[in-house]
C-alpha positions in Angstrom: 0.0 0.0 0.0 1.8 3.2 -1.2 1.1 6.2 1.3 1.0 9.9 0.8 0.4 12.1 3.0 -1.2 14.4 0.3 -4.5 12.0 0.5 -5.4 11.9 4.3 -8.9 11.7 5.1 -10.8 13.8 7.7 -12.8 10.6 9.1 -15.3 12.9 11.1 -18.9 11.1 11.0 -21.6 13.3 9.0 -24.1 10.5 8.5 -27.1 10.3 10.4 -26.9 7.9 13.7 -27.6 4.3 14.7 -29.1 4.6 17.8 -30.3 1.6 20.6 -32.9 2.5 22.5 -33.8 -0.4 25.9 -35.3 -0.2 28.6 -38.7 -2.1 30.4 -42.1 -2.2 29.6 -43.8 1.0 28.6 -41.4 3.8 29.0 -42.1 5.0 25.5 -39.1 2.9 23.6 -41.2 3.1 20.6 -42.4 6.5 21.6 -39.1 7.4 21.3 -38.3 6.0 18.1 -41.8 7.8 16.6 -40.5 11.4 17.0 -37.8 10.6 14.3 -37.8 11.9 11.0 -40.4 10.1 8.7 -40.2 6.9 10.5 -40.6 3.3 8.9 -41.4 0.8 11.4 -40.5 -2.9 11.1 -42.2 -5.0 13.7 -40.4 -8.8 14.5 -43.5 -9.9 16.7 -47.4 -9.0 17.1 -46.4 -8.0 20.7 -44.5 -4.9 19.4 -47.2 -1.9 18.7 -46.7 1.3 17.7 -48.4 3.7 21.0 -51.3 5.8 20.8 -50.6 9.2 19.1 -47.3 7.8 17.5 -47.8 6.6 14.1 -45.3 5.2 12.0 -45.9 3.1 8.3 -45.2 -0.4 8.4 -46.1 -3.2 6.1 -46.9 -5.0 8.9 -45.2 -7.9 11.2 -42.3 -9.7 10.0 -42.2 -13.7 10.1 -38.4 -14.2 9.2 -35.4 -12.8 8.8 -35.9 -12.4 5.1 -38.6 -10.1 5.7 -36.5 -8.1 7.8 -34.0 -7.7 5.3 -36.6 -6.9 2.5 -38.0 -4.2 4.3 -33.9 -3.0 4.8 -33.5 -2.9 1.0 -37.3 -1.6 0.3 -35.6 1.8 1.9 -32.2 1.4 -0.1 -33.7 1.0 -3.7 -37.3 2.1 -3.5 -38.8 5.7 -3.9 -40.4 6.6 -0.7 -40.9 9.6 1.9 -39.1 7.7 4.9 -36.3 8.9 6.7 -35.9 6.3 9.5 -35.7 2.7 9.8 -36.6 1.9 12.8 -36.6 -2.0 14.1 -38.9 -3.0 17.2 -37.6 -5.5 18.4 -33.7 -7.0 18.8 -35.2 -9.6 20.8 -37.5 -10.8 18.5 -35.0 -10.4 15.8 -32.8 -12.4 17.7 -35.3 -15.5 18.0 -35.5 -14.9 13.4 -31.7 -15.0 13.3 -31.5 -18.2 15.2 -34.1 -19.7 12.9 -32.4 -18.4 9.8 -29.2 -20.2 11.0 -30.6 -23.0 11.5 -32.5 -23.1 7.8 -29.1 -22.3 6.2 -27.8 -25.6 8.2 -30.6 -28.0 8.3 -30.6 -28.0 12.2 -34.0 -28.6 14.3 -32.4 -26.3 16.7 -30.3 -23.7 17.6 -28.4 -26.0 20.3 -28.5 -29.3 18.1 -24.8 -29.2 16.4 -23.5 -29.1 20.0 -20.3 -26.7 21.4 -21.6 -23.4 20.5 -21.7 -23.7 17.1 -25.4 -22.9 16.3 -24.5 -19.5 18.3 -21.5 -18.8 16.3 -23.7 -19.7 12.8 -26.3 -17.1 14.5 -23.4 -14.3 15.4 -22.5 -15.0 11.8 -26.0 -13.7 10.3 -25.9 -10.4 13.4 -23.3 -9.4 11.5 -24.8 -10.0 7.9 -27.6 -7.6 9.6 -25.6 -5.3 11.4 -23.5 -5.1 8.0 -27.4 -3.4 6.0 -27.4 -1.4 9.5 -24.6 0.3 8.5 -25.7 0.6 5.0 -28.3 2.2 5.4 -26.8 4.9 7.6 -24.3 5.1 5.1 -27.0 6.1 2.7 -28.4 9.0 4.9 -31.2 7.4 6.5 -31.4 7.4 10.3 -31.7 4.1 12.6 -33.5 2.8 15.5 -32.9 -0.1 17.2 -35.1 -0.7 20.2 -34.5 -3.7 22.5 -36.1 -5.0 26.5 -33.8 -5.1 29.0 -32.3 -7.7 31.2 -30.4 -7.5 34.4 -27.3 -9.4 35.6 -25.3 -10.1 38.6 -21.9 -8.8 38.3 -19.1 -9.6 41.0 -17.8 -6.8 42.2 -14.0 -6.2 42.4 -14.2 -3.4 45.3 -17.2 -4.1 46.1 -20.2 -6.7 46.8 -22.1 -8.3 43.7 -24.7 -5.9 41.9 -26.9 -6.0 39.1 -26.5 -4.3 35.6 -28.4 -3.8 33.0 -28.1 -4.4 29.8 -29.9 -5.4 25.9 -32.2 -8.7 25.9 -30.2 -10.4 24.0 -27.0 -13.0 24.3 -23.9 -11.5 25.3 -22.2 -11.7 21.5 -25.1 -10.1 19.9 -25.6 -7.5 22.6 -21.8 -6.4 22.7 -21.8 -6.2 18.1 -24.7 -4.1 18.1 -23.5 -2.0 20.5 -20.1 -1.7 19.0 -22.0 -0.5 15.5 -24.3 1.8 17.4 -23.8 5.8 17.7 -26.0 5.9 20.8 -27.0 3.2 23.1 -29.4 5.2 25.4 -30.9 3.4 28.5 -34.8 4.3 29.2 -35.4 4.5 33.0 -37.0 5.6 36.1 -34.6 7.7 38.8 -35.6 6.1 41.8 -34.3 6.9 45.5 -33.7 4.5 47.8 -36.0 5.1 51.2 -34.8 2.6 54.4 -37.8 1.9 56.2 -37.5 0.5 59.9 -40.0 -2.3 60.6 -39.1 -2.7 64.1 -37.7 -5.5 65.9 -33.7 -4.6 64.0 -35.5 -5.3 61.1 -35.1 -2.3 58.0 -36.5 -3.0 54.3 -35.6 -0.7 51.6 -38.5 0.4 49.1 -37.7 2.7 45.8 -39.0 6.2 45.6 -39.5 7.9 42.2 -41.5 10.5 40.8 -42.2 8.7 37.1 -40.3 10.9 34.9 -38.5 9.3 32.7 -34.2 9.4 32.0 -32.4 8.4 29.0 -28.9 7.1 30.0 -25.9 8.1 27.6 -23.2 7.6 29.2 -22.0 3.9 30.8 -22.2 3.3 34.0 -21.7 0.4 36.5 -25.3 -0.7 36.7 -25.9 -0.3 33.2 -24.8 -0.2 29.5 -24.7 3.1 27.8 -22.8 5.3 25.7 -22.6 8.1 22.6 -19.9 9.5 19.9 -21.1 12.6 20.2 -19.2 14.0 23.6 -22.3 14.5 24.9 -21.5 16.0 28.8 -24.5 14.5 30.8 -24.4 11.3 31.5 -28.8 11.3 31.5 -30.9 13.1 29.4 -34.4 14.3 30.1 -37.2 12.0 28.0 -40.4 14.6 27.8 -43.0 13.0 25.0 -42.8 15.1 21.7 -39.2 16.4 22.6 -37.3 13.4 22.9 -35.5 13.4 19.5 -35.0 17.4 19.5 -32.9 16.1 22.7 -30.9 14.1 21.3 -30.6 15.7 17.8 -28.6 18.5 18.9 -25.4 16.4 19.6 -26.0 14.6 16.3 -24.2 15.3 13.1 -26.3 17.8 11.4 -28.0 17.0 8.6 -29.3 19.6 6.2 -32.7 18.3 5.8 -33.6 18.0 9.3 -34.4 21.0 11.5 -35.7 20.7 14.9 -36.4 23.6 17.5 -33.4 23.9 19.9 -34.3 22.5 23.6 -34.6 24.7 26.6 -31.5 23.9 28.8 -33.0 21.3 31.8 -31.9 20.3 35.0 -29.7 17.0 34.8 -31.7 13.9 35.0 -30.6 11.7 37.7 
């Protein structure tokens, strides 16, 4: 490879953002993901719905991978309006790669062929996925990739065990689809923790919060999180309707897309 200095590349990211959304049950995940521009919605199960005052156009729910990756290349090479793929959800996506892997193999199961390898055939077609992720944002479309949460014991080294929180998915495909993601932003309730004495020696600890709702962009102990953007808190404020205007400000602009400049906010917890 001859090298010349003359043809050095500023590598600064100007397309749009893949972003991960997770969290739990209705804290407005797919809410969220509404307030993007022009939004298509994919659907990998008849339990994902769009909410009440957030519509998106879909073709409906996917049964396969193919159809996932139909609806991927519909927004390549089609003419449409839509700005935003937006896939609800990784975990059911997850249960369609597993399938697909075992198709391609002729397994009756993901566990059949023994030692891991139906997992590594699976992690083989995340990445054939995350690969039309990344096309897409190469071609100037934004993406959303919203996922349910689990929790985890980690040992701590300092300190006792603790749980963190993290995507529904297995360890391999949570850890590639974060490292293709711009944003991984964790939906959640700030809760307090109130000791209560019950008498007798006996305390119990019960969680205070006031329902608001944080987005997590930065990581943390207890959970995964993270941004390219520099962003300098480590939670975000989510308020319905204003959520992507958030966000949008530390994203790289893009010259179609103007949104109304947030009112600076007290730092979620």
């Amino acid at each position: 490879m001859a090298i010349s200095w003359d043809k050095l590349e500023d590598t600064s990211d100007t397309d749009p953002p893949v972003v991960t959304i997770y969290g739990g049950a209705k804290l407005g995940k797919t809410t969220l993901a509404s307030e993007w521009p022009a939004p298509y919605y994919c659907r990998t199960s008849e339990g994902e719905r769009q909410s009440a005052g957030s519509p998106m156009k879909s073709f409906g729910v996917s049964d396969v991978y193919q159809d996932v990756i139909d609806q991927m290349e519909f927004m390549l090479q089609a003419e449409h309006d839509r700005r935003t793929f937006v896939l609800d959800a990784l975990d059911g996506l997850e249960t369609m790669i597993n399938a697909e892997a075992c198709a391609r193999n002729d397994w009756p199961d993901i566990e059949a062929p023994g030692f891991g390898k139906g997992y590594a055939a699976a992690h083989a077609v995340w990445l054939e996925f995350i690969a039309k992720v990344l096309e897409l944002k190469k071609a100037g479309f934004y993406v959303v990739l919203i996922a349910h949460v689990k929790a985890k014991t980690v040992p701590g080294i300092t300190t006792d065990s603790y749980p963190r929180y993290n995507l529904n998915l297995r360890d391999d495909s949570s850890s590639a689809i974060c490292a293709a993601s711009d944003l991984i932003g964790f939906l959640h309730q700030p809760v307090s923790i109130k000791k209560e004495d019950l008498g007798f020696k006996k305390t119990a600890n019960r969680g205070q919060g006031g329902g608001d709702v944080s987005i997590a962009v930065q990581e943390r102990p207890g959970y995964v999180a993270g941004n390219r953007y520099s962003i300098p808190k480590p939670t975000l404020p989510f308020k319905q309707g204003k959520g992507f205007d958030i966000l949008n400000q530390y994203f790289p602009p893009q010259p179609d897309v103007v949104t109304e400049a947030p009112a600076e906010e007290e730092d979620a917890a």
